[in-house]
Every structure is written in structure tokens, then in C-alpha cells.
MIZA-833038 format. One record per residue (C-alpha): residue in three letters; z, x, y; residue number from 0. Coordinates in steps of 0.5 Angstrom, whole numbers, plus 500, padded with zeros to 3 digits. Each point is the difference from the previous one (the first is absolute). Layout:
BEGIN
{"ALA", {Z, X, Y}, NUM} ...
//
This chain:
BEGIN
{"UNK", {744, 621, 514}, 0} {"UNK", {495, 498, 494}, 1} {"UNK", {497, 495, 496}, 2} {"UNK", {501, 499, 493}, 3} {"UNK", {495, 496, 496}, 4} {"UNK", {503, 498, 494}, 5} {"UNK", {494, 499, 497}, 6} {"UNK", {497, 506, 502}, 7} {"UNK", {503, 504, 493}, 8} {"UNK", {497, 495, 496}, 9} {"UNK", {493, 502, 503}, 10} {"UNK", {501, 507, 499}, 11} {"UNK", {498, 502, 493}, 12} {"UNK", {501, 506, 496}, 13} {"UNK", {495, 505, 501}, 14} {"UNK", {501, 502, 492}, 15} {"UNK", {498, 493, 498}, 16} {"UNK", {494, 498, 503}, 17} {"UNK", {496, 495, 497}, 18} {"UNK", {493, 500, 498}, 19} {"UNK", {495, 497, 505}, 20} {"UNK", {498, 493, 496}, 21} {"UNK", {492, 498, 501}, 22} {"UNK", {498, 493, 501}, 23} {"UNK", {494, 498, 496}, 24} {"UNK", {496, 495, 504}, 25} {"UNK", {494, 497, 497}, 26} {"UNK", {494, 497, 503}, 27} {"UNK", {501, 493, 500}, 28} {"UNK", {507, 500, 503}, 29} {"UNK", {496, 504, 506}, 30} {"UNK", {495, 494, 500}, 31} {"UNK", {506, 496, 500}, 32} {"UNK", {503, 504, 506}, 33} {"UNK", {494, 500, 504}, 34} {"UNK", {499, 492, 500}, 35} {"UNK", {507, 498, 501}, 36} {"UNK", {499, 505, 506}, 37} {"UNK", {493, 497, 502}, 38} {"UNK", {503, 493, 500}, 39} {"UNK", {505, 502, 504}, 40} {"UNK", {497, 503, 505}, 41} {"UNK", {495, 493, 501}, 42} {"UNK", {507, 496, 501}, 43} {"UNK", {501, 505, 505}, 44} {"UNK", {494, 498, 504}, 45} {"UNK", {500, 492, 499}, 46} {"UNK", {507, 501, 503}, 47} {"UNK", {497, 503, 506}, 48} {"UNK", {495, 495, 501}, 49} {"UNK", {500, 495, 506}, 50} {"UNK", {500, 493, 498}, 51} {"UNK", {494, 498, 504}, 52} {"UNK", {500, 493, 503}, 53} {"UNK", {495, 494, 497}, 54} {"UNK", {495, 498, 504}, 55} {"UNK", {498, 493, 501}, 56} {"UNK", {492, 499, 499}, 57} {"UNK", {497, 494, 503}, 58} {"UNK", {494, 498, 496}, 59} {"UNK", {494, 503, 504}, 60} {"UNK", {503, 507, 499}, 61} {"UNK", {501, 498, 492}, 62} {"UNK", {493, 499, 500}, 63} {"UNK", {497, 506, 503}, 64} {"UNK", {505, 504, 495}, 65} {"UNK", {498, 496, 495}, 66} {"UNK", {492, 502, 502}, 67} {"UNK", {502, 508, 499}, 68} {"UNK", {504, 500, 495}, 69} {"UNK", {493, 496, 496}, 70} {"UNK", {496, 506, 504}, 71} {"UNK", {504, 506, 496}, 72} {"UNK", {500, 496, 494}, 73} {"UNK", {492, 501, 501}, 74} {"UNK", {500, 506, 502}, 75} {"UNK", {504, 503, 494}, 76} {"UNK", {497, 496, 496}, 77} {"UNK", {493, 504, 503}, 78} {"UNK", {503, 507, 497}, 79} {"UNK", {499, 499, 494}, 80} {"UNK", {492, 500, 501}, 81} {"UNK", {495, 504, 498}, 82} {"UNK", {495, 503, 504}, 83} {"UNK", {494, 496, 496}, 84} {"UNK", {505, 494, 502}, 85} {"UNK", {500, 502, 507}, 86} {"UNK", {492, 501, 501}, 87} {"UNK", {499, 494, 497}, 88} {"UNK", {499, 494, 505}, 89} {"UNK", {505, 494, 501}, 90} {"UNK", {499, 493, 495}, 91} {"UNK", {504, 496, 503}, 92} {"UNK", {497, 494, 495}, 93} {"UNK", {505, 504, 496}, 94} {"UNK", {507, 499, 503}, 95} {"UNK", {504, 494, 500}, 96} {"UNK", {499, 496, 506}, 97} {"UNK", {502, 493, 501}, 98} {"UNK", {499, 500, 507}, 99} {"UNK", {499, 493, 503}, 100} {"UNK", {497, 499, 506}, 101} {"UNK", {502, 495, 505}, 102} {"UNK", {494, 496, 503}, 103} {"UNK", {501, 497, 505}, 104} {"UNK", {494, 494, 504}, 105} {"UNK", {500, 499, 508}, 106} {"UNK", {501, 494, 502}, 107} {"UNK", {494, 498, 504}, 108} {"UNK", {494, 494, 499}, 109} {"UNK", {494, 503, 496}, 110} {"UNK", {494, 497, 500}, 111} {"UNK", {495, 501, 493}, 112} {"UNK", {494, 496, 502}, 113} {"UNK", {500, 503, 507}, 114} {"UNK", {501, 507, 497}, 115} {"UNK", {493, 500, 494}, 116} {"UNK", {497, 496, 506}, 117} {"UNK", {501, 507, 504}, 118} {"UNK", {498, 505, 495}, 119} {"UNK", {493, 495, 499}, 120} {"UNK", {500, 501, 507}, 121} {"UNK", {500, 508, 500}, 122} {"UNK", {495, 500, 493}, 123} {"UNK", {494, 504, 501}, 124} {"UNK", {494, 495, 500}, 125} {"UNK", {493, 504, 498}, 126} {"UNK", {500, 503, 493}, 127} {"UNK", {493, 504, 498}, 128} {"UNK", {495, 496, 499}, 129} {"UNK", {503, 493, 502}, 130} {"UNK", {496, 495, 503}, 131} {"UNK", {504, 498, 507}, 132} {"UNK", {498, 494, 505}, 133} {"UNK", {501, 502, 507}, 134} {"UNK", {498, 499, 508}, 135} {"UNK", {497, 505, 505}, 136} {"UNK", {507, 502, 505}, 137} {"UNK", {496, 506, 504}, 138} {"UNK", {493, 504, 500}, 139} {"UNK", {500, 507, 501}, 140} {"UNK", {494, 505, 502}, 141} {"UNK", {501, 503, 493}, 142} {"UNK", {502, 494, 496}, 143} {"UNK", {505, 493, 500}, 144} {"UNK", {506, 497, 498}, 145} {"UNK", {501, 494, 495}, 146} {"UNK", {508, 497, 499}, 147} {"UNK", {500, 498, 493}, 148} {"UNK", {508, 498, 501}, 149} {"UNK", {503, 506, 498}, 150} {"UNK", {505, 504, 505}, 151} {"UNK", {493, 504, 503}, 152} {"UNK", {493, 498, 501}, 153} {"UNK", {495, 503, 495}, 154} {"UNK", {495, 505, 503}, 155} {"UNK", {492, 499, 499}, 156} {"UNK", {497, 506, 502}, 157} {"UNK", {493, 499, 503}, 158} {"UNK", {495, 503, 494}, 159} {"UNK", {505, 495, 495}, 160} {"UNK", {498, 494, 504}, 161} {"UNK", {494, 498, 496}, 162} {"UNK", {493, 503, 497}, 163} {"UNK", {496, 506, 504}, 164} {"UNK", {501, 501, 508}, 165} {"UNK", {502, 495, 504}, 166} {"UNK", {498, 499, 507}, 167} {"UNK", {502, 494, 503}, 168} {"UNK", {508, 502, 498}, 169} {"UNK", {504, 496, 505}, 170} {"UNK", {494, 495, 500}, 171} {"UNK", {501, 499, 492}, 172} {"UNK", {508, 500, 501}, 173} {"UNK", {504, 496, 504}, 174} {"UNK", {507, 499, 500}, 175} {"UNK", {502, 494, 496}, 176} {"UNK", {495, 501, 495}, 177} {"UNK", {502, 499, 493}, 178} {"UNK", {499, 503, 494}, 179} {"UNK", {500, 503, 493}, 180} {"UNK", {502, 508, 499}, 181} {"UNK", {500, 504, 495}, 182} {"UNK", {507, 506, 500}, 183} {"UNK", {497, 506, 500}, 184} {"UNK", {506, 505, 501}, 185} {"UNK", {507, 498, 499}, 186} {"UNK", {506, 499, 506}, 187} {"UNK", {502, 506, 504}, 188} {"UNK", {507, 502, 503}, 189} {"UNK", {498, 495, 505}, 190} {"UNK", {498, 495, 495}, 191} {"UNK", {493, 499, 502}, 192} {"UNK", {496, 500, 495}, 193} {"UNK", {492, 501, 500}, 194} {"UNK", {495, 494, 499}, 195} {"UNK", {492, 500, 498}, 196} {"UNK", {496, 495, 500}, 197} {"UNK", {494, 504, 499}, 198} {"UNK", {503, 502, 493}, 199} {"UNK", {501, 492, 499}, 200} {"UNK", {493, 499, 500}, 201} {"UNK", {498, 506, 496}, 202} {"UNK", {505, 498, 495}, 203} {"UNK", {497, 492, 499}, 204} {"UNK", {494, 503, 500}, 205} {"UNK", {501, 505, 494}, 206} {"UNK", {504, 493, 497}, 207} {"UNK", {493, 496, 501}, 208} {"UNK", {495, 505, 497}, 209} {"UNK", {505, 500, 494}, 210} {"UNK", {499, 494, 499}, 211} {"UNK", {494, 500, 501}, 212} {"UNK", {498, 506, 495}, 213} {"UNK", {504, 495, 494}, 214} {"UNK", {496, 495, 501}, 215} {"UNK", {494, 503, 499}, 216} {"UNK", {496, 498, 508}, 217} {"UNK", {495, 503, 502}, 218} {"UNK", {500, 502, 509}, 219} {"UNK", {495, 502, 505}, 220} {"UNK", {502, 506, 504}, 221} {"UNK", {496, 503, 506}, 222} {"UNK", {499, 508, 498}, 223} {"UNK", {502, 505, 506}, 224} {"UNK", {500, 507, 498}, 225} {"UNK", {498, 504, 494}, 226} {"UNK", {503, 506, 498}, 227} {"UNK", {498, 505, 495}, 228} {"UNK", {502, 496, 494}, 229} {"UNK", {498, 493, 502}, 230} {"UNK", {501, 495, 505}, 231} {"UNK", {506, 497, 504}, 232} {"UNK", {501, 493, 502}, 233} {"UNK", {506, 496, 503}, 234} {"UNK", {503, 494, 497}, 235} {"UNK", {506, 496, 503}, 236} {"UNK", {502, 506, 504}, 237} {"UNK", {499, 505, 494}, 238} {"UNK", {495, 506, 499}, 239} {"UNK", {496, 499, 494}, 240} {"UNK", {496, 505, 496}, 241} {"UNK", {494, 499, 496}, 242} {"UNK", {498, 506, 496}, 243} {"UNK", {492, 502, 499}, 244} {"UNK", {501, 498, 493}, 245} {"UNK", {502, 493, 501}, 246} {"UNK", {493, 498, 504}, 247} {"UNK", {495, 497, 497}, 248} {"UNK", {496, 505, 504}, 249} {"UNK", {503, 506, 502}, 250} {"UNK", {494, 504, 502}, 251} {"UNK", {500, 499, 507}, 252} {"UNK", {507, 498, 501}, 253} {"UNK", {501, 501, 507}, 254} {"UNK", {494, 495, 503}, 255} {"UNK", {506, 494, 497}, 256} {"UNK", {504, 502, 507}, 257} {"UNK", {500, 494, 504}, 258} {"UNK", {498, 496, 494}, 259} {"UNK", {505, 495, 496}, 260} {"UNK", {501, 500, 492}, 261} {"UNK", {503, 496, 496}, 262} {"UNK", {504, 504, 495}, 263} {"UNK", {506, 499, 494}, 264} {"UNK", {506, 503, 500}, 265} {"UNK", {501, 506, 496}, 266} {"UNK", {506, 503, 502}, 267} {"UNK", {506, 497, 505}, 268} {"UNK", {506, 505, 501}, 269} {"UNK", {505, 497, 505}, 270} {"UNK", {505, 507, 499}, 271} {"UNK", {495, 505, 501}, 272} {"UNK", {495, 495, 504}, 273} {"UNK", {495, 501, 496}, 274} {"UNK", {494, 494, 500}, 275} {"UNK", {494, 502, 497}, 276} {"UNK", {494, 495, 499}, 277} {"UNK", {494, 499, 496}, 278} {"UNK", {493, 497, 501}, 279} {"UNK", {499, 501, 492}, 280} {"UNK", {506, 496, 498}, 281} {"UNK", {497, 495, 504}, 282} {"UNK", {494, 499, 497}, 283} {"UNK", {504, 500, 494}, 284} {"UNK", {505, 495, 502}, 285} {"UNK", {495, 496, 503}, 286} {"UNK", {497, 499, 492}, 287} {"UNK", {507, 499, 497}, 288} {"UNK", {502, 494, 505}, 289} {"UNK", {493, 496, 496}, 290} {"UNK", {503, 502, 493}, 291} {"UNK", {506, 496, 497}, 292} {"UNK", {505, 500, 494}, 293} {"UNK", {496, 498, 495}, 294} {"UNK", {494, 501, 501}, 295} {"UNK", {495, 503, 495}, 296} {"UNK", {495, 506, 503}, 297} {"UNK", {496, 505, 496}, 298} {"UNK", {499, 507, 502}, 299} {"UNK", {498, 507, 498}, 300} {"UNK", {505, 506, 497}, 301} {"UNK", {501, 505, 505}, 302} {"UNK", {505, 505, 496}, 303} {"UNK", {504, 500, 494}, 304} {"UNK", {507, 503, 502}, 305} {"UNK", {506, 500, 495}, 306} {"UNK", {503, 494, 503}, 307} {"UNK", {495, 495, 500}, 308} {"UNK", {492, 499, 503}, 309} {"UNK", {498, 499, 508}, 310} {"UNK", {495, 494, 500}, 311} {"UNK", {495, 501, 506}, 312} {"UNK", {500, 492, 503}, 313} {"UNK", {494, 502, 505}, 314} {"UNK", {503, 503, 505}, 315} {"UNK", {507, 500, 498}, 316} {"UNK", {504, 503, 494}, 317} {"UNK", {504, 497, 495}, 318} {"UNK", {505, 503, 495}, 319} {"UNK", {500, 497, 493}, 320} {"UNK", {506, 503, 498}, 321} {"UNK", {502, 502, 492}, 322} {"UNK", {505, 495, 499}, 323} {"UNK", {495, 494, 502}, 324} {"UNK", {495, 503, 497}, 325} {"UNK", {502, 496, 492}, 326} {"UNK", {506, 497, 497}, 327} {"UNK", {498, 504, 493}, 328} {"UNK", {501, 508, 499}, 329} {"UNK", {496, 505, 503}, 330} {"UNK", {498, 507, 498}, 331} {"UNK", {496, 503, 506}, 332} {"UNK", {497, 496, 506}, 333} {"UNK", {494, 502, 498}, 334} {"UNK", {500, 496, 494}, 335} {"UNK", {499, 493, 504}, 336} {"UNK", {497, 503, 507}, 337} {"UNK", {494, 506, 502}, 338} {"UNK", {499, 502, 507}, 339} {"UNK", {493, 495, 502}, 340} {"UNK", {502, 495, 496}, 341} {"UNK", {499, 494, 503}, 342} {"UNK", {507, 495, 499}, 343} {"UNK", {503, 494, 502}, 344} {"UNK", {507, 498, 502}, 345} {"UNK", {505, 497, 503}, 346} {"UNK", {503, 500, 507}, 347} {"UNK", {508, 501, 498}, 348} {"UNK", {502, 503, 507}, 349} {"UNK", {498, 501, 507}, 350} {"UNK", {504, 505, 505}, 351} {"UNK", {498, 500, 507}, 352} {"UNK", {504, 503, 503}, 353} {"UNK", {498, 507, 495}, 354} {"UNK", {492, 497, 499}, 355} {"UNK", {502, 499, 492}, 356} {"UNK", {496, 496, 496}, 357} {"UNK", {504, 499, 493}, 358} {"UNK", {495, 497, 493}, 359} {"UNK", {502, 498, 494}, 360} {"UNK", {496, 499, 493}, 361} {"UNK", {506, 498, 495}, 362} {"UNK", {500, 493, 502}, 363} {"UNK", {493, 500, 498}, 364} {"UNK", {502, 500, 493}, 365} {"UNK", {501, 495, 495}, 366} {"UNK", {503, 504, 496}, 367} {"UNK", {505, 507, 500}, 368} {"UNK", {495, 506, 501}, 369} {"UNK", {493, 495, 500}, 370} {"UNK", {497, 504, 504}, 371} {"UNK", {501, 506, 497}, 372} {"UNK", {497, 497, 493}, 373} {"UNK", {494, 496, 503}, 374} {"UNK", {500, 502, 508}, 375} {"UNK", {492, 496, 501}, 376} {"UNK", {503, 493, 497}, 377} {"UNK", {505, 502, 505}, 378} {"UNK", {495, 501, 506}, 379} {"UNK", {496, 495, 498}, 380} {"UNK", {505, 494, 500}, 381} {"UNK", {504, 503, 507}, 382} {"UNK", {499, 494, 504}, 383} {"UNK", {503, 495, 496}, 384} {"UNK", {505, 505, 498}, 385} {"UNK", {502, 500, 507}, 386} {"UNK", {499, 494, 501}, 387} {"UNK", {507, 498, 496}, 388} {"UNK", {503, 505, 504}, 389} {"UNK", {499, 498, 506}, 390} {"UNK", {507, 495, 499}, 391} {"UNK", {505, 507, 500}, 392} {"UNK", {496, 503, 505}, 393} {"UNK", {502, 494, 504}, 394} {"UNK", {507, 499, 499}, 395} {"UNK", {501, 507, 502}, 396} {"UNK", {497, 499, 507}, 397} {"UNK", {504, 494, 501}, 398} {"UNK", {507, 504, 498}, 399} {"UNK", {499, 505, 505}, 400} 
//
């Protein structure tokens, strides 16, 4: 039994009439079109099959640490855009944008201001180079002593430092207990002892003594005990003291003045190089100056002619006449007013001894600028009176000293 299809003839076409095959034209923008649609398809399909995840509830220390890493890959992706010169270069944090605030906080306990500066005075280091510190004999060792001088450590004498040349009674000389002065020779070492000389003291007052004494022009006896080839040597106060051959009123036979004493001038006094030179000449010239005073008139011989002034022989000792006290009128040569030999008189406007200088002058002489140079016999002649009007100046500059 068959099965008829009503619709089967109307599929059936005649073979004789066949129709052409039609092309469809698709243009590029519709495949463009086709291909989006299809696209946009297929993500709906995806978002359809994706779970719904559930929401998690975070409490605040969570927050915080992802917040943190979020900032930790926003710098790092903000890195990736540096270059290798940026890379090489060191970190300027002075340059970001910091408004960090610190919290600072103060324990609550009792501080005392007074007892914390007294603290620090108490462990200050006593004893600086070349101070001068009081103090008592605590211990005696075989090769030197201790002195408290109120620091944390006691200072340490060592035996050649405790007084000039060899000492022979040493524990006889210091006791314990004994006070006295001492000069810091070496500062404090790690276990804050400082060294102490009380032989330096004394040398140093001594070098301070003969200073003085050199600027004021004194004169001292010294005992000779040694010579060597350029002289003779001497003690003063402690210091070894030098007499050249040339500074000896007889240096011919120099060495029969050991055991024999002098009196001598300073020449030379130097504390840094400790040089103490002594003169025998320079005490005889002294010696003449000290009878001299300001203002006096004295009459000598012209010795040389330099081109600065004239030297005066005064017997026995030299003055200057310098140019500028020469005239108060104008001068071409010196030569002009004064020659080697001549006999002169003069003022005396200045007297060093401490450099054994006597200064003269002649321009007070004068009544007139140049005076002397247009009538210099009637000058000499009235010289006593003349000087005698200037006596006054001569004394006022002594009492202004």
C-alpha cells in the first residue's frame, strides 16, 4: 500500500524547464555585519553559562591589605614606563609627595634636668694640653707618682717630669698629700688618665721670666759652666743659656771663664724654639743707656752715612739719627748736612733697651724749617739752649707712657 504525497508533484519540476542558477552578491560590509552579529552571539552564550559567583563580605583588616596591593601594582605598572637611564638613577625621595606624620609619643617617667648637666660635668675631661691644674700626691711609684686633680682618673707624673735635673731623694722630696701645681703635658687616655709635668711648669715660668726681663732691658749675672766651639753655655732659671764668641768683651781666651760669672744682656729669648741667647757686649751697652734719658743732649762723631740716616758714636755705644729727624726742611743728600767724622750734637728721642737703640734727633733744634741746613754752625752753637726749650715735649712723652 502506497503513500501518495499531494505536494510531491509540485516538487517535481519538468526536466525541459529548468531555471537558471541566480548568484547572490554579498558585499564586504554585510560579511562585516554578519561576523559582528555572530560575535556578539557568541559572548551572550558565554555570559550565559557563567556561575554567579557569591559576594564576599570583607571586614576591615582584609580591606586594608588589598588596598595595599592594589597601590603596590599601581607602582609597579607605573615603573614600566621607565627607561634604563631612570632605572640606573638613585631614588630622590625628597621628590614624592610625602605627607607622612609621625606620631611621637613621651614616656611618662620623672626627668631631672639639674641632675642630668650634673652627670655630664661629672664625666667632662679634666686636663687640656698646656692647663695648669692644682692637685695632691695620692701614690708614689718607683718610676713616678700619681696627683688627683678631681677628674674621674688621677694624673700620672712620670719621675723625670717631677722637677729640674736628677732627683735623688724622690720619695724624700714627695710625700702623700703633698700639694701642688702641675702643667698637663698629654692629654687623657682611654682610661681617662692624663699626664702631668711639674718640671715643664717651671721651665715655662722660667721662659716667662727671662721674657720679661729681655723687655725691660735687665741685666743678670749667670755662672759659665761649659763652653763648646762657638761659645759659652750658662744656666738661667732652669734654661740653658748661650754666649756667642763674638758677644764677649774678650773672646780670645773664652774658655778660662768656666766657673766664673758674667753679667750679661739678652740678645735673643725664643720660648717655641727654646732659644735663650745672652750678651756681654750688650750689657756694657745697656749698662750706658740706663745713665742716658729722654731729652738729653749729647755730642758724638758720624760713624757712617747710610741711605736712611747717620750712626752717632756716643762712647762706647751707637745711635741713629735717622733721615726723618734729621730737618723739617727739604733735603737732597744727606751728604749735604753731615760727613763721616764730623762732630755733632743731638737729641735723644728714643731709648730701647730690650734691642740696645738709642734714637737722635736734630730737627728740634731748629727754629725754623730747614735751619739747619742753611745755617748748621749757629745751630751747633745754640744747641744747649735750644734743648733746653725742648726738655718740656721730652717730658710729657715720658709721663704719657
Amino acid at each position: 500500500m502506497g503513500v501518495s504525497n499531494k505536494n510531491a508533484q509540485d516538487n517535481i519540476q519538468p526536466k525541459g524547464n529548468k531555471k537558471p542558477l541566480q548568484v547572490l552578491h554579498i558585499s564586504k560590509k554585510d560579511t562585516q555585519e554578519i561576523n559582528i552579529e555572530k560575535t556578539i552571539s557568541q559572548e551572550e552564550i558565554k555570559k550565559e553559562g557563567i556561575a554567579i559567583k557569591p559576594q564576599i563580605i570583607k571586614n576591615d583588616p582584609v580591606k586594608k591589605i588589598e588596598d595595599n596591593n592594589e597601590n603596590s601594582k599601581e607602582f609597579d605598572i607605573s615603573q614600566q614606563n621607565l627607561t634604563q637611564q631612570d632605572l640606573n638613577r638613585p631614588l630622590n625621595f625628597s621628590e614624592q609627595n610625602t605627607d607622612f606624620q609621625l606620631e611621637r609619643t613621651v614616656d611618662e617617667f620623672d626627668f631631672d634636668e639639674s641632675a642630668f648637666l650634673e652627670a655630664l660635668n661629672a664625666n667632662e675631661p679634666i686636663g687640656a694640653t698646656g692647663e695648669t691644674i692644682s692637685g695632691k700626691v695620692i701614690a708614689i711609684e718607683s718610676d713616678g707618682l700619681y696627683v688627683d686633680i678631681g677628674g674621674k682618673a688621677p694624673g700620672y707624673m712620670p719621675k723625670k717630669e717631677c722637677g729640674l735635673g736628677v732627683i735623688t731623694n724622690f720619695k724624700e722630696k714627695f710625700s702623700i698629700g703633698l700639694e701642688m701645681e702641675v702643667l698637663v703635658i698629654k692629654e687623657q687616655n682611654a682610661d681617662g688618665m692624663v699626664t702631668v709635668s711639674a718640671r715643664a711648669l717651671i721651665l715655662r715660668e722660667s721662659w716667662e721670666k727671662v721674657s720679661s726681663s729681655a723687655k725691660n732691658g735687665e741685666l743678670i749675672n749667670v755662672l759659665i759652666n761649659g763652653f763648646n766651639r762657638g761659645g759659652l753655655t750658662c744656666d738661667v732659671d732652669g734654661l740653658r743659656g748661650f754666649i756667642p764668641r763674638s758677644q764677649l768683651e774678650d773672646g780670645k781666651d773664652y774658655q778660662s771663664f768656666v766657673g766664673k760669672t758674667l753679667k750679661v744682656a739678652f740678645l735673643e729669648v725664643n720660648p717655641e724654639s727654646r732659644k735663650l741667647v745672652l750678651s756681654e757686649k750688650k750689657a756694657s751697652l745697656v749698662s750706658k743707656l740706663t745713665s742716658l734719658e729722654l731729652g738729653q743732649l749729647i755730642e758724638g762723631e758720624v760713624l757712617a752715612v747710610k741711605p736712611y740716616g747717620f750712626f752717632i758714636d756716643l762712647g762706647g755705644a751707637s745711635g741713629l739719627l735717622h733721615q726723618s729727624s734729621l730737618t723739617n726742611g727739604s733735603i737732597r743728600s744727606l751728604r749735604e748736612v753731615f760727613r763721616e767724622g764730623e762732630m755733632i750734637k743731638a737729641l735723644i728721642s728714643e731709648i730701647d733697651l730690650e734691642k740696645g737703640r738709642i734714637g737722635l734727633n736734630t730737627a728740634l733744634l731748629e727754629n725754623s724749617a730747614g735751619e739747619l741746613i742753611i745755617d748748621k754752625q749757629k745751630v751747633m752753637q745754640e744747641a744747649s739752649e735750644r734743648a733746653l726749650k725742648t726738655k718740656a715735649l721730652f717730658d710729657k712723652k715720658e709721663q704719657d707712657k
